[in-house]
Structure formats: C-alpha cells, structure tokens
N, C-alpha and C positions, 0 to 999 in steps of 0.2 A: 522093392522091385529089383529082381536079377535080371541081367540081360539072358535071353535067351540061346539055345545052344539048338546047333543042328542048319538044317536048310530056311526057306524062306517060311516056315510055320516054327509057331512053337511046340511044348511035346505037348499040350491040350490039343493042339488043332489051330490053336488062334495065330493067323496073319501076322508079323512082325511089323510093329506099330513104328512110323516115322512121323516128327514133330516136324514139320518146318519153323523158321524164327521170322516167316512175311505172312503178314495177313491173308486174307480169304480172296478170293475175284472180287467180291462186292467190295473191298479196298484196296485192290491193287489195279492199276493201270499196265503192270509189266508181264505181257503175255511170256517172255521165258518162264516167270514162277508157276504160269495157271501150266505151259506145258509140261514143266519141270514134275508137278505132282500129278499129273493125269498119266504120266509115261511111267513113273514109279507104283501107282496106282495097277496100272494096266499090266505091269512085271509080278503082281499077284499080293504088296505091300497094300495096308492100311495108313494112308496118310491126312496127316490133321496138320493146318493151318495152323498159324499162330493165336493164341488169346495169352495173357498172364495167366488167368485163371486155369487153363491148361497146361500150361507150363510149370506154372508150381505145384498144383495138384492136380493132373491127370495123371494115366498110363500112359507110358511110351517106352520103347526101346531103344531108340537112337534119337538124338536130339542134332539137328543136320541147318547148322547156320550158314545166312549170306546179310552180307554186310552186318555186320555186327555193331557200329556205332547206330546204325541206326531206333536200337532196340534201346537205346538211352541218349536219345538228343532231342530234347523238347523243347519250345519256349515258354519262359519262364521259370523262377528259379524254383517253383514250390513243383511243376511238373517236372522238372527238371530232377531233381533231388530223392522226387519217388519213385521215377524210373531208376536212376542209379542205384535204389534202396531195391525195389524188385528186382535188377540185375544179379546183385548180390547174394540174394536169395537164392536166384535161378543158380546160381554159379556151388553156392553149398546144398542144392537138393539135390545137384546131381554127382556133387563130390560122394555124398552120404548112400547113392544109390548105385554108382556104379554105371550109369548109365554116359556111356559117350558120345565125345562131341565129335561131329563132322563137319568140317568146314569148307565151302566152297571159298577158291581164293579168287575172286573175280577181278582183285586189283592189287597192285602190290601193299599201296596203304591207303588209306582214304581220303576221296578228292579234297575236303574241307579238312583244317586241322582241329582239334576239339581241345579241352582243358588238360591240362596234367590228371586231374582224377579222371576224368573219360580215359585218358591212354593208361591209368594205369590200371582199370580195371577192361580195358579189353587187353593188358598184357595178361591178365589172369586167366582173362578166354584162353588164350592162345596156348598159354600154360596145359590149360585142362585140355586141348583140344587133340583126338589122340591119332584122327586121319583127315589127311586134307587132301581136297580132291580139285584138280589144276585144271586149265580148259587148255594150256599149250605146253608143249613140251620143253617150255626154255625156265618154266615156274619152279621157283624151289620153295621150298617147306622147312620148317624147323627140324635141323639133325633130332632122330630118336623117333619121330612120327613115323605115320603110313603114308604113302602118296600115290595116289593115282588119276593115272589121264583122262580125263573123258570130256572130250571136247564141247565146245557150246553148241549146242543144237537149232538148225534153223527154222524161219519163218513162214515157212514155202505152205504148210499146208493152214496155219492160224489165219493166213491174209487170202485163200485161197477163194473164201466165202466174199470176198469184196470188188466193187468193179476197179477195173484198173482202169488209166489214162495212157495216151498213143503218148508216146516220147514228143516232145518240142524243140527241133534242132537250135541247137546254142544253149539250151535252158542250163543249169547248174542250182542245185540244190542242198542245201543244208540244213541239217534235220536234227529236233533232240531236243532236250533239256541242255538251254545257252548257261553254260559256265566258264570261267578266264580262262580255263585248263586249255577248251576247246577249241580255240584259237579264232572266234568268229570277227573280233574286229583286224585281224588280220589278213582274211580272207574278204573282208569288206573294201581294205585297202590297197590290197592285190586285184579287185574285180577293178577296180577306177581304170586300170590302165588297160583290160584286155581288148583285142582289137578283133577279136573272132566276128564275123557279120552275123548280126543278129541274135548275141552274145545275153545271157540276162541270168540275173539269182535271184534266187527265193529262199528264203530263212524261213524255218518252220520251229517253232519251239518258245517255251515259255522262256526270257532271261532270267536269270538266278538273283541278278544285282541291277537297281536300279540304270547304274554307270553303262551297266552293256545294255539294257533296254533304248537307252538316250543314245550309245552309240551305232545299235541297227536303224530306229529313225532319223536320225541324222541323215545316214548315209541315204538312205532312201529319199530323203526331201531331196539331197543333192544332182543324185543319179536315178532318173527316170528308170533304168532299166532294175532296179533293185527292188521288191519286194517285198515286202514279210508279213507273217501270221505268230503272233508274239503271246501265245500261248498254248495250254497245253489244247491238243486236237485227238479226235476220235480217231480209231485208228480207221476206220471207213475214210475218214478225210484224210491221212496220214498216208494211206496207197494209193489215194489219188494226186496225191502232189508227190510222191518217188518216181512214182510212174511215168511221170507227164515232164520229170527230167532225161536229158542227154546224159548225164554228167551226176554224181551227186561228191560232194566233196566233205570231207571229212578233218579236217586240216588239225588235230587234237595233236597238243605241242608231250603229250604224255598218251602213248597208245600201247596199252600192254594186251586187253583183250577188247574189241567193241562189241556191243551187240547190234549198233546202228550200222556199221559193215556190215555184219551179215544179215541182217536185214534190208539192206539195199540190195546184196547179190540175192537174198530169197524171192527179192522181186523183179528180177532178172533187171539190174541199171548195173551199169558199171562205176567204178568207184576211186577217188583218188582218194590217195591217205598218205603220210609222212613214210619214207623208205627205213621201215624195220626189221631185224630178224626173223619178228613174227609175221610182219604184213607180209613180206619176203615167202614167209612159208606158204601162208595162205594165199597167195598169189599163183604160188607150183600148182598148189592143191587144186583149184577152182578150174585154173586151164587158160589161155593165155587170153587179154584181152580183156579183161573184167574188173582187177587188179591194178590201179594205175600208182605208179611211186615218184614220190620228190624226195630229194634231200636235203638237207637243210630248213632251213626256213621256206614258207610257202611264197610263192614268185609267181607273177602276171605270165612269166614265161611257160611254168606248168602247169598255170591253167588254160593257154590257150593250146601247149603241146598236147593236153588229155581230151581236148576238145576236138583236137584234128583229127586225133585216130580214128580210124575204122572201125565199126561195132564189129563185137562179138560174132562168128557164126556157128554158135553151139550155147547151150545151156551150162551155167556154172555149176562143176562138179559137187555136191553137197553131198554126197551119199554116207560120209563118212561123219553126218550130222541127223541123220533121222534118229524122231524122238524113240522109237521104239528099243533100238540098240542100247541108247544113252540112259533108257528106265531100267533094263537090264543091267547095265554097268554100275548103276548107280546101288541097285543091289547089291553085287557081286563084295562093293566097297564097302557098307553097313556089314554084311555077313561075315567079313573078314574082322570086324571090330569086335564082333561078338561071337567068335569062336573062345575058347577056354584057351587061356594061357595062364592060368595061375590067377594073382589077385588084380582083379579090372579095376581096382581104384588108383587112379593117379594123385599125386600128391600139391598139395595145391600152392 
C-alpha cells in the first residue's frame, strides 16, 4: 500500500482512509475520540477505529496515534507480551509500507511509568512517527518532524443533549479519573480549613490506587461537608454534578493539556487550576472570570479567594475549539504527510 497523492480522494476516487490507535464508542468512555473521528469523518476522510486485526492487515493511509503506551499495557505477563509482540508487528508493517504515523501529543510523557521494554519500544514509535500534532503552542516535537497546532476541541455540543443542574453556592467540585498526579488529597487537605459559608466538595471519579480511594473516605468520614462518587459515572450523571458546582477545581500538580478544563468551561463553571503558561493562555483566551490561577502549591486561601469572586457575565470564548475546524485541520496535517517528497520510508 502507497500513501496516496493529491487532495483529500485518492486518484480511484476512494476517501483517504484514517486508522485511529482507540477503540470504537462501544469501548470508549472518552467523548474527545468519538468527536475527534466524527469531525474527520465529517471533513470528507474515511475513519476506522482501532482493532489488531485492522492494524496489521487492513487498508489505511495514515495511521494517527494517541497515547501510545496504552496500545501495549495489559495485565498479565502472557497478555502483556502479545501485545508487545503485536506492537512490533504494527511498528514493521508500516515501516515496509510506507504508511505514516501521526501523533497526537496530549502529554509530555506518560502519567504511569512502564518497563524499560515499554519505553523502548514506544522510543521506536516515536522514531517512525513523522508528524505530531500539539493541542498548545508551548508543545515541542522531535527536531526533523512535522508539527502542527490544533487545539483540543470542546465539550459544548457532546453534553449539549443532557440536563444540567442550577449551580450550588459554595459547592467545589472535582472531577476525573483520581490519579497522585492530580493532586486530590491535597485538595482534600486544603478544603479542611476553608471558611467560605456554606462551603462543600464533591469528588467525582474512580481512584486509580487503593491509597487514594481510603484517602477521599477518610476525609469524608471526617468532614461532613465532603462528598464523593468513587467511580466511573455516565456522562448524563457527570453534567449533572459540574453543573450543580460553584467552583470546580482542578488542582493537577502536572498540567500540560486538560480535557477536564475544558470540559468544565464547555459547561459553562468556572475553574481553578495550578498558574501555568498554558492555563495563563487559556485563561486570555476564554475571557475573564472563568480561568481561576494559584501558584505554587494549592492553599485554603485560593480556594476560598476562587470562591469569592463574582461569576462570569458572558459565555467562555471556545470558538477557536469547534469540532468542525479541528476535523478540517486535522486533514490539512495527514495530507501534508502524504504529499510526494521522494522516498516515505523512515528508517527505523
């Protein structure tokens, strides 16, 4: 199989075929991916979900990963070992075809650390990987590559279908899949002291580690005003608990890109988050009021300063996040991999 040459058809006629490396909707829980292929889909591409089976032998023209450990992290060491052994595969059938990788960089590296054979076989990704496509403009990519911007695209019209809840003055809410990164029992230890009237948080999200499950009940047995729903939720229930926050707080001791940000501004709540370059940016962007920053470490004091302020009186600007643009851009990035420049095979 050649990559194709010309605009978004090939010269048969046929659609220029995108693989993603995440499952279908019927196994994914993360509406970015169902948007991500319905907006590429909708820009006039043919897109297929992930299978092995399609991976190693289907048709494709672009092969277009995100998170990449995850496509070889199983438990057990026999699933473990044939995933690695399929990677492998994956990684020589498209050395042998020519077919290249795109990668989204959604994190600098990944939240869990994996083995020495895991990182050396996703340095060989990265190796073959020949454009990466960044959600902020502060993301750099391996000198030699292609890189291009296209931001994360928001929630606004996925949750659109759902009821929401009237805000709860004081409420503060935290939301997501509980990992150490995310700073939840620090934020549990920061609420103990706030003095806002009628002041209360809610944890939403499955823990990752037993340690942080025993540390949000703890805290909850202790402090009346504390709450939690300690696994994963629908997203029908998911817009009802953003929604029926004041406050949602974010307090990730590592924030390069969120999507639980922008999925709290798609549901119109304001947001505190750690003061970074990027939060910084996105904070311009959105429009004042929506964006709340701390520095340093999380403190009783800014959560009860995020709590004082005055809401919003305007809608946070997203515009520069509609999926329609970003399935277009997303294009624009594949068609640039597969224009002719001599021999398309990278060296592995």
């Amino acid at each position: 199989m050649r990559p194709r040459i010309g605009n978004d058809e090939q010269p048969g006629g046929e659609a220029l075929r995108v693989l993603l490396s995440v499952r279908g909707p019927f196994r994914t829980t993360n509406p970015y991916v169902v948007q991500l292929a319905d907006s590429i889909r909708n820009s006039g591409a043919s897109v297929q979900y992930f299978s092995w089976n399609t991976a190693l032998f289907g048709h494709y023209d672009v092969f277009h990963i995100h998170w990449p450990e995850v496509m070889i992290r199983r438990d057990g060491a026999l699933a473990r070992t044939a995933a690695r052994i399929r990677f492998m595969m994956l990684m020589v059938r498209l050395q042998l075809t020519g077919t290249p990788i795109v990668r989204t960089a959604h994190n600098v590296r990944a939240h869990e650390t994996g083995s020495r054979t895991e990182a050396a076989l996703l340095r060989w990704c990265d190796r073959r990987t020949r454009a990466w496509i960044v959600l902020n403009e502060l993301s750099t990519v391996p000198t030699g590559t292609d890189r291009a911007l296209i931001p994360h695209g928001d929630y606004t019209d996925w949750f659109a279908r759902y009821p929401k809840s009237d805000p709860t003055a004081g409420r503060l809410v935290s939301f997501g899949l509980i990992r150490p990164y995310k700073g939840t029992e620090l934020l549990l230890e920061s609420f103990t002291h706030v003095t806002t009237l009628g002041a209360s948080l809610r944890i939403v999200g499955k823990p990752s580690t037993d340690e942080l499950r025993t540390a949000v009940e703890s805290a909850a047995g202790v402090d009346n005003r504390i709450s939690a729903v300690l696994d994963y939720v629908e997203d029908s229930t998911l817009a009802l608990e953003i929604t029926a926050a004041q406050l949602v707080v974010l307090p990730y001791q590592n924030m390069h890109n969120s999507g639980a940000l922008l999925l709290a501004l798609s549901l119109e709540r304001p947001v505190l988050v750690p003061d970074t370059d990027i939060t910084r940016a996105l904070a311009n962007e959105v429009g004042p009021g929506w964006v709340h920053l701390y520095q340093g470490a999380l403190t009783t004091a800014a959560l009860d300063a995020a709590l004082a302020a005055p809401a919003p009186d305007h809608t946070p600007d997203l515009s520069a996040r509609k999926w329609p643009q970003l399935g277009l851009a997303h294009i624009d990035a594949y068609r640039r991999m597969l224009r002719p420049h001599g021999d398309q095979r990278l060296p592995s």
